[in-house]
N, C-alpha and C positions, 0 to 999 in steps of 0.2 A: 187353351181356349176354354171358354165357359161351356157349361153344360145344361145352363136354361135357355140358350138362344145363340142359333149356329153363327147371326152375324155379330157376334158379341169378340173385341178384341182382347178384349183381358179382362181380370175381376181384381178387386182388392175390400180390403174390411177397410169400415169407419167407427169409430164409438160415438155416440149419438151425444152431443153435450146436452148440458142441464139446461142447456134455452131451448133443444133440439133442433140443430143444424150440425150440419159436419161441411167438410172442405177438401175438397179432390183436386189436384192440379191449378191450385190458386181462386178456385171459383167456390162461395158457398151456396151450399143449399139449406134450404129450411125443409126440414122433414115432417117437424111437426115436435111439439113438446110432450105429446101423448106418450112420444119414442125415447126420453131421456136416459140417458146411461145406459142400449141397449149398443148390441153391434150387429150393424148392418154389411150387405152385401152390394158392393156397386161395381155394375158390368157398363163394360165401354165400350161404345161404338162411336163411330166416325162424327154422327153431329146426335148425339143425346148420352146420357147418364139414365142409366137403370136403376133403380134401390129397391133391392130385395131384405126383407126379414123374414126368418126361417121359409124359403121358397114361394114368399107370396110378393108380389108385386106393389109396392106402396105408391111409388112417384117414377114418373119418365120425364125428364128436363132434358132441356136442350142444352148442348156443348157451347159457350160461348168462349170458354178457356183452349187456347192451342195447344199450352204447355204439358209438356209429360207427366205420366205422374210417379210421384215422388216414390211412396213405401207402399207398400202392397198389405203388410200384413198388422194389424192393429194392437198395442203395447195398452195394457192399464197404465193409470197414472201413479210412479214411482212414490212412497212416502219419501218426507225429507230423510238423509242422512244422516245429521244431528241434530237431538233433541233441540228444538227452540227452548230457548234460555228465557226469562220476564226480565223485562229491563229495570224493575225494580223492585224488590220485597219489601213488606210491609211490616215497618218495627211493632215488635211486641213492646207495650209497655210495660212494664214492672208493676208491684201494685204498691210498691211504697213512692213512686212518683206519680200516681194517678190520685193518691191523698195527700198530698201535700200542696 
């Protein structure tokens, strides 16, 4: 159970994208772009969405999504695995073909 609000039925983290919205059980919300790349706190109850950062209150929305929610706990975004390659390099010329 949450600990900012006894009718609160679960909490999970979001990371705030760089437009500032995130997405809880299929439904987005816009937080605000002021919030970008933070992570937030969102507490659930039966028909609203809470979002908390560091224990303050930012937006109360109403539940329009049924669906469960998915992951509870918020991942950074992974770097690639391997180096991107350039699709092409750029020939040096020589300088006996640049006189000639």
């Amino acid at each position: 159970m949450c600990r900012l609000a006894p009718d609160c039925l679960s909490a999970v983290q979001r990371r705030v994208s760089c437009r500032g919205s995130i997405q809880v059980a299929g439904q987005r919300i816009q937080v605000g772009i002021g919030h970008a790349d933070t992570t937030v706190d969102v507490h659930t109850t039966d028909a609203t969405w809470r979002i908390h950062l560091d224990d303050e209150l930012l937006l109360e929305v109403p539940r329009t999504s049924g669906k469960p929610v998915a992951r509870s706990k918020v991942r950074k975004p992974e770097p690639p695995r391997r180096p991107i390659k350039p699709k092409y390099l750029p020939v040096r010329q020589s300088t006996a073909t640049r006189n000639s």
